[in-house]
C-alpha positions in Angstrom: 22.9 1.0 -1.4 22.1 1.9 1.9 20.8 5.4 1.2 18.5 3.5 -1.5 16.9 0.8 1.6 16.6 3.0 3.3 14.9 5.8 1.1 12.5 2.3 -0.4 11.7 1.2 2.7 10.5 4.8 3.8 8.4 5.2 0.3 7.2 1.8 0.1 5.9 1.2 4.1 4.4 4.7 3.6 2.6 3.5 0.6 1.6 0.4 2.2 -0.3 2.3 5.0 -1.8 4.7 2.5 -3.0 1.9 0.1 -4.2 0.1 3.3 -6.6 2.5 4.6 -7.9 3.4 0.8 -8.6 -0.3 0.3 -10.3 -0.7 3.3 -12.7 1.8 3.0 -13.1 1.2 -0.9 -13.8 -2.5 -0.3 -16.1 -2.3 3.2 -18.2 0.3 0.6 -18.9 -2.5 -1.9 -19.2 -4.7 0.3 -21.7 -3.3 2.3 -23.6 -2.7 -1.3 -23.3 -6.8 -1.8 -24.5 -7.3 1.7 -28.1 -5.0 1.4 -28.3 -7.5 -1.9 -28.0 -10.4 -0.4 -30.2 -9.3 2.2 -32.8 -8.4 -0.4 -32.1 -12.3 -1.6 -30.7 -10.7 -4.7 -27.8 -13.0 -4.3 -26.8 -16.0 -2.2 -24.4 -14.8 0.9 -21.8 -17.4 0.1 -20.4 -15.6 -2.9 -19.7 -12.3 -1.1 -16.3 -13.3 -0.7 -15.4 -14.5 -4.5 -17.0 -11.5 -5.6 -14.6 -9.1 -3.9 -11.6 -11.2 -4.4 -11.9 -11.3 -7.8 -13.2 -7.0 -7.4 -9.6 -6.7 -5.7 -7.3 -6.2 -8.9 -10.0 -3.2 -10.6 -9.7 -1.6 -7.0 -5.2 -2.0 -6.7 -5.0 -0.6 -10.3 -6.5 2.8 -9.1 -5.4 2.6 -5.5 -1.5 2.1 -5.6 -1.1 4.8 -8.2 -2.5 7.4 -5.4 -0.9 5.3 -2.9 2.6 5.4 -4.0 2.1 9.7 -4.4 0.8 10.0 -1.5 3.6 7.7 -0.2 6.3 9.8 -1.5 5.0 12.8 -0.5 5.0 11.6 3.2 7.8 9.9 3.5 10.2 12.7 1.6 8.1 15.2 3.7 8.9 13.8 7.0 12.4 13.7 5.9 12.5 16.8 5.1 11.3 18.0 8.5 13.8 16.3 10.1 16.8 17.8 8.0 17.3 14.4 6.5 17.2 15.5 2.8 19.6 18.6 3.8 22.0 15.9 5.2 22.3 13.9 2.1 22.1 16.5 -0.1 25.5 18.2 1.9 26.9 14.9 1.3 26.7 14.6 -2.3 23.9 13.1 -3.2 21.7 15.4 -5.8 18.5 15.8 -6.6 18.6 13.7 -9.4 19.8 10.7 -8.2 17.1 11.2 -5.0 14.5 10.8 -7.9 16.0 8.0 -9.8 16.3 6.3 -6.6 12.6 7.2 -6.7 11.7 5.8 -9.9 13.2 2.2 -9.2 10.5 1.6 -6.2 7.8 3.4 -8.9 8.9 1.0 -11.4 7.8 -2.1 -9.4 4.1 -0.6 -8.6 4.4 0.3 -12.1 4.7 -3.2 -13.2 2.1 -4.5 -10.2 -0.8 -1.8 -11.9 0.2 -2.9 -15.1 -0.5 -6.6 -14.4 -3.5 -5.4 -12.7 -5.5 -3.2 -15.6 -4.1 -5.0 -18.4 -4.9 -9.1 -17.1 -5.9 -9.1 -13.6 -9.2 -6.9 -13.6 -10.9 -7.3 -17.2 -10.7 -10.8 -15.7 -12.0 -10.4 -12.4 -14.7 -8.4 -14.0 -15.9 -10.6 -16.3 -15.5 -13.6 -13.5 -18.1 -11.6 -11.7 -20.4 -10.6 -14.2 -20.7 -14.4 -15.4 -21.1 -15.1 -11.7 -24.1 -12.1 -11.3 -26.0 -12.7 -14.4 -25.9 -16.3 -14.1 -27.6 -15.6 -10.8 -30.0 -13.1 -12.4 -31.2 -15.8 -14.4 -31.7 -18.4 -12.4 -34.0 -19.2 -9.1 -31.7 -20.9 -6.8 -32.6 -22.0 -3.1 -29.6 -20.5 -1.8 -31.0 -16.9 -2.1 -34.7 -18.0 -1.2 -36.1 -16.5 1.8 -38.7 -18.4 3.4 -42.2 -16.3 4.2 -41.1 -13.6 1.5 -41.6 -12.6 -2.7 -39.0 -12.6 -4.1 -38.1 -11.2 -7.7 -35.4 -13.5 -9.7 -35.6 -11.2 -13.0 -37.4 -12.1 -16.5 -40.9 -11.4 -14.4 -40.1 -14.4 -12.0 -41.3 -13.8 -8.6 -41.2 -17.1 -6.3 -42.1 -17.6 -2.8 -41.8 -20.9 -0.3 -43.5 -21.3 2.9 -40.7 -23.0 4.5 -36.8 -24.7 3.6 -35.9 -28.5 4.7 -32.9 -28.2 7.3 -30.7 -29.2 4.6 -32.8 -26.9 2.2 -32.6 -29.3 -0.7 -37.0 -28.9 -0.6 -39.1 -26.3 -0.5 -43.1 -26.5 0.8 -45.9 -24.7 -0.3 -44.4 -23.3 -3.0 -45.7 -20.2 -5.6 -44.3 -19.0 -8.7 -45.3 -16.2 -10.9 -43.9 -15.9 -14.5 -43.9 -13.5 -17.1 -44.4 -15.6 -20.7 -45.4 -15.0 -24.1 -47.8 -17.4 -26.0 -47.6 -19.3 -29.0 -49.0 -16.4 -31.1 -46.9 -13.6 -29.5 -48.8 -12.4 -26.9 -48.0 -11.9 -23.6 -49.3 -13.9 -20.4 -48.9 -14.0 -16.8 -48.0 -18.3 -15.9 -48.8 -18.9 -12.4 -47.8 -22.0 -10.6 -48.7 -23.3 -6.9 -47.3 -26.8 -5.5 -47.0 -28.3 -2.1 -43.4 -29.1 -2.6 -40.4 -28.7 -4.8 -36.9 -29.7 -5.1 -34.0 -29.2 -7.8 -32.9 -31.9 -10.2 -30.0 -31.4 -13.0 -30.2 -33.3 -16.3 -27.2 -35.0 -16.8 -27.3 -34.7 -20.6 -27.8 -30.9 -20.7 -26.1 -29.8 -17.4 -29.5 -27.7 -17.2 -31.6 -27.2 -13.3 -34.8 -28.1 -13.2 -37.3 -27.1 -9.9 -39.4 -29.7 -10.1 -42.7 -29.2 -8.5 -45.1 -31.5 -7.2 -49.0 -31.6 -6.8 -50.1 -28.6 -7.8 -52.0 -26.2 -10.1 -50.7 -24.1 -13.0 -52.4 -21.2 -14.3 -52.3 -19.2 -17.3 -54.2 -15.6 -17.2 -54.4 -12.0 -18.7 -55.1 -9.0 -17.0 -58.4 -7.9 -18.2 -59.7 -11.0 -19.1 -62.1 -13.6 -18.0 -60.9 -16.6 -18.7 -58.0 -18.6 -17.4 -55.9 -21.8 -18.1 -55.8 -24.3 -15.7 -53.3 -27.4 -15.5 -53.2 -29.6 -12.6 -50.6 -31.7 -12.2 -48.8 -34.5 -10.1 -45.2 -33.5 -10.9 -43.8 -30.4 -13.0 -40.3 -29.4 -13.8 -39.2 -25.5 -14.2 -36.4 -24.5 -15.9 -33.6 -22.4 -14.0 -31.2 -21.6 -15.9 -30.4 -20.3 -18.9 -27.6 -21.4 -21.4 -25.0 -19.6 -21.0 -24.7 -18.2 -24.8 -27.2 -15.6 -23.8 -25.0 -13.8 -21.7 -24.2 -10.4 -23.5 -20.9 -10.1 -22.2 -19.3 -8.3 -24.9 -18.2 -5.1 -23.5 -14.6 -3.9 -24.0 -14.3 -3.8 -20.2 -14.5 -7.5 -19.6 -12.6 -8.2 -23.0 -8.9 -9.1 -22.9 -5.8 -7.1 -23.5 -5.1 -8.7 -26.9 -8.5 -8.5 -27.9 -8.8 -5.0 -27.7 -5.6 -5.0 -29.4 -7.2 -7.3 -32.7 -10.6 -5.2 -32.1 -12.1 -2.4 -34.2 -14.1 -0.1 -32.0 -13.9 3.0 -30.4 -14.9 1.6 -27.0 -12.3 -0.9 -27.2 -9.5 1.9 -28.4 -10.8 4.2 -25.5 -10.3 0.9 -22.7 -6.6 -0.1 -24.0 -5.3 3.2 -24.0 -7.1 3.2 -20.6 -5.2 0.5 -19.0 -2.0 1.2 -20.8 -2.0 4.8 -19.4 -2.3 3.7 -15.8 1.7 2.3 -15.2 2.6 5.6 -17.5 0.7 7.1 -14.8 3.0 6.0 -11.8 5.9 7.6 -13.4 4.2 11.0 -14.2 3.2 11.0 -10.6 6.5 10.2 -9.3 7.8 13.1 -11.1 5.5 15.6 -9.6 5.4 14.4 -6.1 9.5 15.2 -5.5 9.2 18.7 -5.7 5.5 18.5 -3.8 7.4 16.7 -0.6 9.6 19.8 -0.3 8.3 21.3 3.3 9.9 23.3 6.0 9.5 22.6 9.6 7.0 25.7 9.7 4.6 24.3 7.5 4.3 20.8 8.3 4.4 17.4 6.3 0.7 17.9 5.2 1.0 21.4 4.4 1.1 20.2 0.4 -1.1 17.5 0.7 -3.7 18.8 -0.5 -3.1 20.9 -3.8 -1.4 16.7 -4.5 -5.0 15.2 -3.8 -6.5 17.9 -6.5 -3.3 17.4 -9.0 -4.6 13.4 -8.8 -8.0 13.9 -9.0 -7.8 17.0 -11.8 -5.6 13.8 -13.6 -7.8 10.6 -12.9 -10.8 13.1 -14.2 -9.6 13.7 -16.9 -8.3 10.6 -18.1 -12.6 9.3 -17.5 -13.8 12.3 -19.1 -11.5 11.4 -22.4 -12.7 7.4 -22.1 -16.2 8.0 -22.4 -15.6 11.3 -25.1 -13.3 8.2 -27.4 -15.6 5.7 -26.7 -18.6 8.2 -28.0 -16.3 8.7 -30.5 -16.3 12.7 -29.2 -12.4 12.7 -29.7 -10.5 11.2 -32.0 -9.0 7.7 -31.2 -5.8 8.4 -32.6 -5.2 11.2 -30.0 -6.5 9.4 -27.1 -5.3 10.1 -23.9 -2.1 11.1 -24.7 -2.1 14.8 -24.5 -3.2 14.3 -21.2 -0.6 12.8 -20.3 1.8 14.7 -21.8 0.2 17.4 -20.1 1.2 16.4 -16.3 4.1 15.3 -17.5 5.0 18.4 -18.6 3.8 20.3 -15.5 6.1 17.6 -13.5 9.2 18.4 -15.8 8.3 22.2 -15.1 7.4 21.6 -11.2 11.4 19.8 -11.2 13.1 22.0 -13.1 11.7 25.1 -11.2 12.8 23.4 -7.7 16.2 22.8 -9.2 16.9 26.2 -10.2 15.3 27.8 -6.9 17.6 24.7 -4.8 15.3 23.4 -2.8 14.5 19.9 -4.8 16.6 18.4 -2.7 
């Protein structure tokens, strides 16, 4: 037990470092992207933070696989520098029970990826794509940006003059709408009021900007005569109901739905987030005989033929999602033999460090 803590603890606060620094930089990236849209007035700045809390599980599900290699392959290396392994392995303890003292730490980031790819992030994604479109759809003061056009999607383009303190009106306000007519054809709507505010109807749940004392006008390019509507007060419509949303992909579908679904994209995704726990393991196998260093070479001296092994894997396993989902290669194969394939070259990798005794 006490060669186990203390083996864990060496695996697991390695890891923890690793995953640290890969999270940090993966997260300030996208985040960084949300800021430059919010800047644009894209989206409002007081969602950044749900949207990367709920982006956190899709990012742990690829992190703390690389993590916990890299993690091993540190932490055994550093051991091995200092004679540690040599120690233990003088005292009795073999290579094969230094790697199923291995696996036991692998099986509990094993079990956190699996939680992550099969509940955690088709959930988080599909919170945030409901969060995004509904913003895509609707004109909301929170993203306006006084003294500037700005595009709200469907051919909206508003622009205010000014905000209240509170920012619950709007002066001087101009909206330009793309809209089709009543026999088809298509017509630029263009609306100017002094003032607006938003109103919710409490039957419908629907937003309303409703606009007061102004003109409306309805024009063509190319043509020479124009609508116009004057008006004391005039509601717009902001939102849209949310059956619209085309939210349908496999990647924001849940684990049993994929399961009950008939599709090649949705065969493609499950046998994605199945693989990536199987994917701990396989890695876990591999890394032992990759931490073998001697004092000459360094703990980084395999580093990074690891880093290729990982990517060559995680490439391939994208390359054979989006061949299945194409329906380029057959379902029923799926990702398997890829699999199978590192496994393989970990059982070989092992059994070749066994035999040449310097596994352990």
């Amino acid at each position: 037990m006490i060669i186990f803590r203390y083996l864990t603890r060496e695996i697991l606060q390695t890891m923890a470092a690793v995953a640290g620094v890969l999270l940090l930089v993966i997260m300030g990236s996208r985040f960084i992207r949300y800021f430059a849209n919010a800047a644009d007035g894209e989206i409002p700045l007081n969602i950044l933070g749900t949207l990367m809390l709920f982006h956190l599980p899709g990012f742990l599900e690829l992190i703390l696989p690389l993590a916990f290699f890299l993690g091993i392959l540190l932490a055994y290396g550093q051991l091995y520098l200092n004679s540690e392994i040599t120690v233990l392995v003088a005292c009795g303890t073999s290579p094969n029970k230094l790697l199923q003292v291995s696996l036991i730490p692998a099986t509990v980031v094993a079990v956190m990826v699996g939680l992550c790819s099969l509940w955690l992030s088709p959930a988080g994604a599909l919170h945030n794509e409901v969060m995004l479109e509904k913003q895509r759809s609707q004109l909301d003061f929170s993203v306006l940006n006084p003294g500037r056009f700005q595009d709200f999607g469907d051919g909206r383009t508003a622009y205010t003059e000014a905000l209240t303190d509170d920012e619950s009106r709007m002066d001087e306000v101009f909206i330009s709408e793309r809209q089709r007519r009543s026999d088809g054809t298509p017509g630029t709507v263009v609306t100017r009021a002094t003032g607006g505010y938003q109103a919710v109807d409490e039957d419908t749940g629907s937003r309303y900007l409703v606009l007061t004392d102004g003109e409306r006008y309805s024009v063509d390019p190319g043509r020479a005569q124009a609508e116009r509507l004057e008006f004391g007060t005039y509601a717009v419509r902001l939102s849209r109901d949310e059956q619209s949303l085309d939210l349908d992909e496999p990647e924001f579908a849940s684990t049993p739905a994929l399961f009950a679904a008939d599709s090649l994209p949705a065969a493609a995704q499950l046998q994605w987030r199945l693989g990536l726990p199987l994917m701990v393991f396989i890695l876990t196998l591999m890394a032992m005989p990759l931490s073998r260093v001697n004092p000459r070479q360094g703990r980084f001296a395999k580093l990074l033929p690891a880093i290729f092994l990982y990517v060559a894997y995680l490439s391939l396993l994208l390359a054979s999602l989006d061949a299945i989902g194409r329906g380029g290669w057959p379902a029923w194969l799926g990702m398997w033999p890829i699999h199978g394939a590192f496994l393989a070259i970990g059982l070989v990798m092992t059994l070749q460090a066994q035999r040449k005794g310097v596994s352990g």
